[in-house]
N, C-alpha and C positions, 0 to 999 in steps of 0.2 A: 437815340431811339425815341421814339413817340409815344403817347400814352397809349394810344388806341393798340399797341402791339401788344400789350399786358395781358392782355384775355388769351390770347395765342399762345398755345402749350410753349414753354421753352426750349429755344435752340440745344441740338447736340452742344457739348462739352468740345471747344476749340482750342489751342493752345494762343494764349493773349501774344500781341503784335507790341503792346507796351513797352517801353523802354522800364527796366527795372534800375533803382537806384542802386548804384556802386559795380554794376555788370557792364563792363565794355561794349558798346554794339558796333556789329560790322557794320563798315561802310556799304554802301549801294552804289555801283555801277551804272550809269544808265545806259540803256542798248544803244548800241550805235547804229548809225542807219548811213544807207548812203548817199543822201540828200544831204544831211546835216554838214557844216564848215568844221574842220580839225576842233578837236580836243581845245584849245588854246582858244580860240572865237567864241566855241561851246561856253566855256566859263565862263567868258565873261559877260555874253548875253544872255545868261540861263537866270533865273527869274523864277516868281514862284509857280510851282504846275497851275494849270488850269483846273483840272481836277482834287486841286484842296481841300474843298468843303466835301467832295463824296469820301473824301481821307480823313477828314474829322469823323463823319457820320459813322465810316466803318469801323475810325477807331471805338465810336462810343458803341457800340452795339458787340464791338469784342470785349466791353467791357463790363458782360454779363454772364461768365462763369458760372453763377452763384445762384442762377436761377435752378438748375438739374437739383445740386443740392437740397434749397426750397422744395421741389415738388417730392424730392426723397423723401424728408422729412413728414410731408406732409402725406402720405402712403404710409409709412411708420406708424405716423401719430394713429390710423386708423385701429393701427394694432394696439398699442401702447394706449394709454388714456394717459397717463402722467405727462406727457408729448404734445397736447395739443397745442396748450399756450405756445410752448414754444416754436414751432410750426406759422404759427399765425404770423406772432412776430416776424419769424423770417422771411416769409412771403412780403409784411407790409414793409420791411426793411429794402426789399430786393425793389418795391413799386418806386419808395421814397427817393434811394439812389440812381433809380433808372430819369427819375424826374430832374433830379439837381445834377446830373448830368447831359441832361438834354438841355436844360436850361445854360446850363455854361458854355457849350457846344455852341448855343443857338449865340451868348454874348464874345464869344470867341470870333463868329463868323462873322456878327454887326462891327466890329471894332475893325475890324480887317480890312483893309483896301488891295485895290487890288494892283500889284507890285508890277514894272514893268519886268523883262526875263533878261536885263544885265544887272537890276537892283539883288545884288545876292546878299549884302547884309539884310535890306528889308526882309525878306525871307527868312535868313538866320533869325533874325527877330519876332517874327510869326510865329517860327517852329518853337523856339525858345518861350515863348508864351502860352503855347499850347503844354509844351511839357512839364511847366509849372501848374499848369491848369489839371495835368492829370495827374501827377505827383499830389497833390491835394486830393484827388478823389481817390487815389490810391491808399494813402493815410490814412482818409476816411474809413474805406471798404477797409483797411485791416484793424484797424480800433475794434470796428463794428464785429467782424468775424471775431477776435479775441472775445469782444464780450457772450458772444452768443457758444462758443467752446465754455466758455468756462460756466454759462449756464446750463448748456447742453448737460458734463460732467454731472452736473448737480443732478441735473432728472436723471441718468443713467444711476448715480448710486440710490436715490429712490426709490427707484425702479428697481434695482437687486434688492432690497431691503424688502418693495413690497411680496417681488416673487418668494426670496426664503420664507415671510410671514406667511403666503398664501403655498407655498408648498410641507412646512408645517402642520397648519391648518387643514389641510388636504389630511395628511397622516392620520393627523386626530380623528379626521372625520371616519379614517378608513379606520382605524382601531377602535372608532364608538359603532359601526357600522356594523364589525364583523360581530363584536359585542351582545349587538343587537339581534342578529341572527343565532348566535348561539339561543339567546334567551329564547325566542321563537318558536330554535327547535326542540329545545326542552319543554317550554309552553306547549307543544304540540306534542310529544310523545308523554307527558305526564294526561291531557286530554285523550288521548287515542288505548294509558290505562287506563283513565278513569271509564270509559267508554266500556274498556273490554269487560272493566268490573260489572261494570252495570246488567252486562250480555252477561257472564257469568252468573252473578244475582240471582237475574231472570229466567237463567237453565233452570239454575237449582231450586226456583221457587217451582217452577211444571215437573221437573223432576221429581221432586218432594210431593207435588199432588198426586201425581199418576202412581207412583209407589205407594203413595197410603192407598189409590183404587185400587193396584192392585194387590195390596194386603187383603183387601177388603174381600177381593176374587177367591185370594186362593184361602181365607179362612175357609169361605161357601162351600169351594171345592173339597179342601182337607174334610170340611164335615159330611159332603157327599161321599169322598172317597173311603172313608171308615165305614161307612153302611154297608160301601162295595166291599171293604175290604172281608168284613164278619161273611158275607154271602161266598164270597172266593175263598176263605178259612175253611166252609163248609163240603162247599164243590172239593175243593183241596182231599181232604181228607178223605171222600169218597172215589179219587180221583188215583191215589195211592193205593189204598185199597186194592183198586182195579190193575195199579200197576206192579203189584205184589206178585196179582195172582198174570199178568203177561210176561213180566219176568222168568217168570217161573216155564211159563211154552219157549217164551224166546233161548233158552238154554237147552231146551229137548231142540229145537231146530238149527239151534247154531251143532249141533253132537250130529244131527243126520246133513247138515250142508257139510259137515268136515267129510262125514264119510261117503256122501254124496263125492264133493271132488276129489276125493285121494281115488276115488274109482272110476271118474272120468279123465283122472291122469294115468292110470292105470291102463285106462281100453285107449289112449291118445298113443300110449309107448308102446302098446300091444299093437295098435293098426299103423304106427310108425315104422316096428319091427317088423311088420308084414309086407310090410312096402318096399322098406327095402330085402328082404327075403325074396318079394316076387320079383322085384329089380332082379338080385343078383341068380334066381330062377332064370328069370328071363335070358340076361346075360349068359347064363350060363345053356340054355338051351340055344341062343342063336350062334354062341363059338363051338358047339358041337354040330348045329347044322354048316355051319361055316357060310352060311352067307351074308352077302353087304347086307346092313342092317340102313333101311329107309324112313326118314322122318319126313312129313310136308307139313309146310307151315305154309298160313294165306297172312298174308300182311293188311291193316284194316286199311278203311279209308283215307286220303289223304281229306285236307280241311275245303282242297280248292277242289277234291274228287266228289265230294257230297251233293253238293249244288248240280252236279249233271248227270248224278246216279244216284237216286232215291232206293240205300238197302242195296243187299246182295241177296236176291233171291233166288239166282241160278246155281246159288253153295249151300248145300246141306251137310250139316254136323247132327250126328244121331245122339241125342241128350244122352247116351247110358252103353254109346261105344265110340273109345278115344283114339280107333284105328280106323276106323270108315269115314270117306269122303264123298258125296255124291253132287255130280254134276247136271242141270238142267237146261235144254237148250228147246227153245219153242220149236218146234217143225213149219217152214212155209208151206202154205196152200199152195198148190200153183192155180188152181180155179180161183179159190179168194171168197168162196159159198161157205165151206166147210171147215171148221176150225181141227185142227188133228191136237192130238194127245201131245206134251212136252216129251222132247227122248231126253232120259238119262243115261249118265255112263258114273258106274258105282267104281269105286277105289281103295283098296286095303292095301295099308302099310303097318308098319312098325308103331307108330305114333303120329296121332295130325293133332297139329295146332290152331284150334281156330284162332281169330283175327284177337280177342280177348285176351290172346295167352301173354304173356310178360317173360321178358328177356331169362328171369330167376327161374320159371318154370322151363322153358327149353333147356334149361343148361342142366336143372336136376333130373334129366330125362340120360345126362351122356354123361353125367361127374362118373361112375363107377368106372365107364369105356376111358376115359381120362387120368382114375386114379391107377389101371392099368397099366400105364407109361412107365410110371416106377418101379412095376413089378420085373420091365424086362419085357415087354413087348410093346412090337410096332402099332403105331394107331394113327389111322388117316381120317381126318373127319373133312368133307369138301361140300360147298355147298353150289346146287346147281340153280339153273331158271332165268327165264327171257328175263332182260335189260328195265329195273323198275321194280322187280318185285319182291327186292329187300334182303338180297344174299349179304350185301355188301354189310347192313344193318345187324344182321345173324351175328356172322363172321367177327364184327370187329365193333359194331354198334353207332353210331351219330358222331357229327365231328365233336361237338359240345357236349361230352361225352361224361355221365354222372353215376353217381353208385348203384342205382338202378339202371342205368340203362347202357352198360357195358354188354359187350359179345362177348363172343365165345372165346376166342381168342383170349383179351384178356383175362376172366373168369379162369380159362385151362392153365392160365399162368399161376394166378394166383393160389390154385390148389394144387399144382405143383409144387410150389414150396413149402407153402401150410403143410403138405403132406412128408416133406422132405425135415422140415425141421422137426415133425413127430418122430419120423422114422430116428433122426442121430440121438434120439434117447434110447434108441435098442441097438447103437451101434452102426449104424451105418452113415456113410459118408456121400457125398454127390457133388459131380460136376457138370456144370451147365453149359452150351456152345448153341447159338441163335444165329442163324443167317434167315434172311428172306429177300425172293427174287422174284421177279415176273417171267410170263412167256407173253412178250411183242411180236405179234408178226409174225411167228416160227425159231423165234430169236430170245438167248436166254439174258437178261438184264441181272444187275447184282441190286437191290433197292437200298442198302446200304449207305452205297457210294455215287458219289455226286459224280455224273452225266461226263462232266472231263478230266474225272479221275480215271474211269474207267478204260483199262486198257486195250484187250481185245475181248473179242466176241465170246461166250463162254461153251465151255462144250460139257455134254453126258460123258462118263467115261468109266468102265470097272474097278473097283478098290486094286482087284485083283485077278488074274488068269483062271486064279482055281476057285470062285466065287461070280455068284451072279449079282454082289451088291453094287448100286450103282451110285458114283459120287459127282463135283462138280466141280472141278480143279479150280484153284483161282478164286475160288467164292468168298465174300469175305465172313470169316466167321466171329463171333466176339463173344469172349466168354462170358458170361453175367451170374451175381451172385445172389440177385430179388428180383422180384415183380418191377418195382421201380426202372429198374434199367431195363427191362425188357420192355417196358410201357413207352420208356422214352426212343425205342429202336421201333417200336411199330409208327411209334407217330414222326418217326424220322422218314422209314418207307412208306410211308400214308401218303407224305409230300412229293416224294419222288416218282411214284406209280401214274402210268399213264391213265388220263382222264379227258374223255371232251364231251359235250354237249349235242345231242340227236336228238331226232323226234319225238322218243322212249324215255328221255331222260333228261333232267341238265346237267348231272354230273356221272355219265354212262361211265362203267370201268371197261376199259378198250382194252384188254388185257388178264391174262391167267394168273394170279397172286399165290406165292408158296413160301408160308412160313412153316422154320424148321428147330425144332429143338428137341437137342441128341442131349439125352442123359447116359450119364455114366456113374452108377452107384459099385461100393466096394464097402462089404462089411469082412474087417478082420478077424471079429471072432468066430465067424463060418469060412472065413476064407471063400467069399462065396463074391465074385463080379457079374454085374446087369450091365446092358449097355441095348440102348432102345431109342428110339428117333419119336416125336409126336409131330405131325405134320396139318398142316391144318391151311386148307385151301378154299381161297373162291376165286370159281371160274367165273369167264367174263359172259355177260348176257346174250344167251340165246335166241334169233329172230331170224325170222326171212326179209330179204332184201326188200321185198316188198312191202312191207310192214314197218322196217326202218329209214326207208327213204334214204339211205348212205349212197355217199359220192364224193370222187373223189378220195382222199385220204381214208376217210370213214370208211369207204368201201372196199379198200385195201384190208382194213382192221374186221372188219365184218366177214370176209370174204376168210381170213385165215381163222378168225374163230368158228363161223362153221365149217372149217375143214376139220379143226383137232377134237371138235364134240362131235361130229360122227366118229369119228376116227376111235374116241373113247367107248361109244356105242358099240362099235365092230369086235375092240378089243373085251369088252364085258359080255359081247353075245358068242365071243370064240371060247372064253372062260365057261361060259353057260353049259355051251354042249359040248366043253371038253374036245376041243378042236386040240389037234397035234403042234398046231402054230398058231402061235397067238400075236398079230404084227402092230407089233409094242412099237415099233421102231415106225410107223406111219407118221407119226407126230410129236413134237419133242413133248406135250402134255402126257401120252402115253406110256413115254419111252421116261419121263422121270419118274413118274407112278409107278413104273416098273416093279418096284420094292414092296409096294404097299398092294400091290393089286396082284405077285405070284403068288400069294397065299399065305406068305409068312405075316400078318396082319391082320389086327382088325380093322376095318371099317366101316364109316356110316355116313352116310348121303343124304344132305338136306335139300328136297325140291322143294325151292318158293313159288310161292304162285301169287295171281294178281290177284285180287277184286273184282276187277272190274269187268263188266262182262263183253266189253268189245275187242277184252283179248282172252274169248273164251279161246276160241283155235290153239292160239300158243299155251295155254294152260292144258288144254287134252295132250299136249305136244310132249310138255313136258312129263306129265303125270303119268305115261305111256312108256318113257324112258324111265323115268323113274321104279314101274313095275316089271320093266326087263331087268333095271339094277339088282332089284330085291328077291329076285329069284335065281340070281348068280350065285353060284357055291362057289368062293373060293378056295374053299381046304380050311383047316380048322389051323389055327395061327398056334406058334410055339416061341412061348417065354428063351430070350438071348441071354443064358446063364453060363457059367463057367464055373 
């Protein structure tokens, strides 16, 4: 190898081509060729290669191992400081041997001649010299390598000694360090009391001023307020005085407001008792005339009625009569010059309700007709009037239905029992049986029972041959023993009762509704039995085709209800004049009423009416029927006792 090659990073790591002392080396073969003369001519002309001297060169150049190492080292040493020296050394070690082997190579190859190719000892002698030549530098390179292992060793244990010192030393530093932050934080939180002292201090020195100002204030005050006070001692005293002698009135007028209201409780129980005196006067004058007893009630505006009707001015209520109703309708001109006078049409019933009246007050107008039920007589209360003007309300009250604003219906329930469970402290006993049905179409429904339970069609039919009462086979009946269960059977038939949506209405009742509950009282110490039905109906709304725009199905449902309300007409004005036949049997609405309408009964007729005055027509309509109702005598009704 040649100097100039030294700068040139060093060769990959080779495995040496050297012959090693005391290792056998294989023999070499040389290729045969087929030019060459037999094996046997071969020897003995075979002579040294031509190519000898690039055989020395390659041997010296394989004979640099040692350089990789060197340059390891010296990458090491970068890391290591302990490392340099020796680093150095073995680079100048690696230049040194790379020189005294080029140098020998180079006297290797001057001494050399060049052998003819059948001189083969010359050659054995060649090679023989070369291999002593490199056996010496062999020797060399390992002397050399020992010594540098065994200094290497040395820096290695240094080097641990210095790392345990300097890992050590590290500890220390970390344990004076954390040391040191301790103290810091204590330095800092002993500063951040003394700080807060100082802020404390500083409160309590302003605090301390300001209280001594305002000691200062309120001495000022306190001597102000003594001056005040002798003055208010004074007034005081004058003040008592004065309240000695009001005392004194206030106990003469607390003595007349006692006797003031024990006497306006007094005229409150006297016009209370009068009240009901004239009720049951009254009562008792319309079941000796024996006729249907007529209530109308106007239903007020609705929220979305307002907006397009300013007021009911075509409805008059007479401030100081709670039976007249008077109706006002403009007259058209037909010239269009002359304005005419409004016609009215005046109306007397039983009791009207203006649009103000409250659920509480209609129902204390019929509790008495109601508490009748118990005594043993029949009572039909049904409430009539065009599609919209609140029968259904009367009758039964809103879906969302609250203690105010319950119908009649439930109201009649609930003094029912009220009255039933007064009555079994004098002995008497009672049983309850509630069905309710509809008339569909001329067709009698159970509202009971669900649509596909129902089996067949229902019929009117006589208890009995030798009786005119009339029953309804098949119905379902269910006994009840409160209010409770009765409440839960109307809102059971409430769901199942026909209902659809018309011009008149969104939820028009398409259908004749008849709830029934049959008492049956028995007291044993009279030995005395009642047995009495309370029947309590609304008919479906009354309208002209015209009016309700119905089609189709609607018109079906329309078309049978104004068949069964005339029909109910014919039969109340056959009643009237006391006609020989009375054709009950026109209509199954007739023909069930049957009971309630030959006399043995009381009842009473609620016609609603609209507001609004673009159904004045239907409102005369009704209010017309209404005044043939109340002039029917049915016969005066007789308690079912035994």
């Amino acid at each position: 190898m040649d100097v100039v090659d030294q700068g040139r990073p060093p060769p990959p790591k080779v495995p040496s081509r050297l012959p090693v002392p005391g290792r056998p080396q294989p023999k070499k073969r040389p290729a045969s060729s087929e030019n060459e003369p037999p094996r046997e001519d071969q020897k003995r002309a075979r002579g040294p290669p031509a190519s000898g001297k690039r055989g020395c060169v390659s041997a010296a150049a394989a004979s640099q191992p040692k350089a990789p190492s060197a340059a390891a080292s010296v990458h090491h040493s970068q890391q290591l400081p302990g490392r340099h020296r020796l680093s150095s050394r073995v680079r100048k070690g690696v230049v040194v041997t790379s020189t005294t082997t080029a140098a020998a190579t180079a006297v290797v190859r001057k001494g050399e001649k060049k052998r003819a190719p059948w001189d083969l000892k010359g050659q054995l002698s060649d090679l023989q010299a070369r291999a002593s030549v490199y056996r010496e530098k062999v020797q060399g390179l390992s002397g050399e390598n020992q010594a540098l292992q065994h200094q290497l060793r040395g820096q290695e244990q240094a080097l641990e000694q210095a790392v345990a010192q300097n890992r050590e030393l590290t500890g220390r530093a970390s344990l004076l360090a954390s040391e040191l932050q301790v103290c810091q934080d204590q330095a800092q939180e002993r500063l951040h009391q003394l700080t807060q002292l100082l802020e404390r201090r500083s409160s309590w020195r302003r605090r301390s001023r300001n209280q001594a100002q305002a000691i200062g204030k309120l001495e000022e005050a306190n001597r102000e307020m003594q001056g005040v006070n002798r003055d208010l001692a004074a007034r005081l005293e004058a003040k008592e005085a004065a309240l000695h002698l009001a005392e004194g009135s206030l106990a003469q007028q607390r003595q007349a407001n006692v006797a003031l209201q024990a006497w306006a409780t007094e005229q409150e129980q006297r016009l209370h008792e009068s009240e009901m005196e004239r009720r049951c006067l009254h009562n008792t004058v319309q079941e000796l005339k024996g006729n249907i007893r007529v209530f109308c009630r106007v239903r007020p505006l609705l929220a979305c009625e307002k907006d397009a009707q300013k007021g009911m001015g075509h409805l008059h209520f007479p401030p100081d009569d709670q039976k007249s109703l008077t109706l006002s309708k403009a007259e058209e001109s037909h010239v269009g010059r002359e304005r005419k006078d409004d016609i009215t049409y005046e109306f007397n019933f039983d009791r009207v309700f203006p649009p103000s009246s409250s659920q509480e007050e209609v129902f204390e107008e019929i509790a008495l007709l109601v508490q009748s039920a118990l005594d043993g007589y029949h009572v039909c209360i049904f409430a009539y009037g065009q599609t919209g003007s609140g029968k259904t309300y009367t009758m039964e009250g809103p879906d969302e239905m609250g203690p105010g604003s319950a119908g009649v219906i439930p109201r009649a329930v609930q003094q029912i029992f009220k009255a039933s469970r007064e009555m079994e402290a004098k002995g008497w006993k009672y049983r309850f049986t509630a069905n309710f049905l509809e008339i569909y179409n001329e067709s009698l429904r159970d509202l009971l029972v669900l649509r596909p339970e129902r089996s067949s069609e229902l019929e009117i039919r006589r208890v009995s041959q030798s009786t005119e009462e009339l029953h309804v086979p098949n119905l379902c009946c269910v006994p009840v023993a409160s209010e409770e269960e009765v409440l839960k059977l109307l809102q059971k038939a409430k769901a199942h009762r026909s209902v659809a949506k018309t011009v008149l209405n969104e939820r028009s009742s398409r259908s004749h509704s008849l709830f029934q509950l049959r008492i049956e009282g028995h007291s044993a110490s009279r030995d005395l039995r009642t047995s009495s039905v309370l029947s309590l109906v609304d008919l479906a709304g009354s309208e002209r085709l015209d009016k309700s725009l119905s089609s189709g199905e609607r018109l079906k449902e329309t078309q049978a209800i104004n068949s069964s309300l005339p029909n109910l007409g014919l039969v109340i004005m056959a009643l009237s004049n006391k006609e020989a036949h009375v054709p009950y049997r026109n209509s199954k609405l007739t023909y069930l009423l049957q009971n309630s309408l030959g006399g043995n009964s009381k009842m009473l007729m609620f016609v609603n009416i609209s507001p609004l005055e673009e159904n004045l027509a239907e409102s005369l309509n009704s209010l017309r029927f209404a005044r043939k109702v109340n002039e029917c005598v049915i016969g005066t009704a007789q308690a079912n006792r035994k």
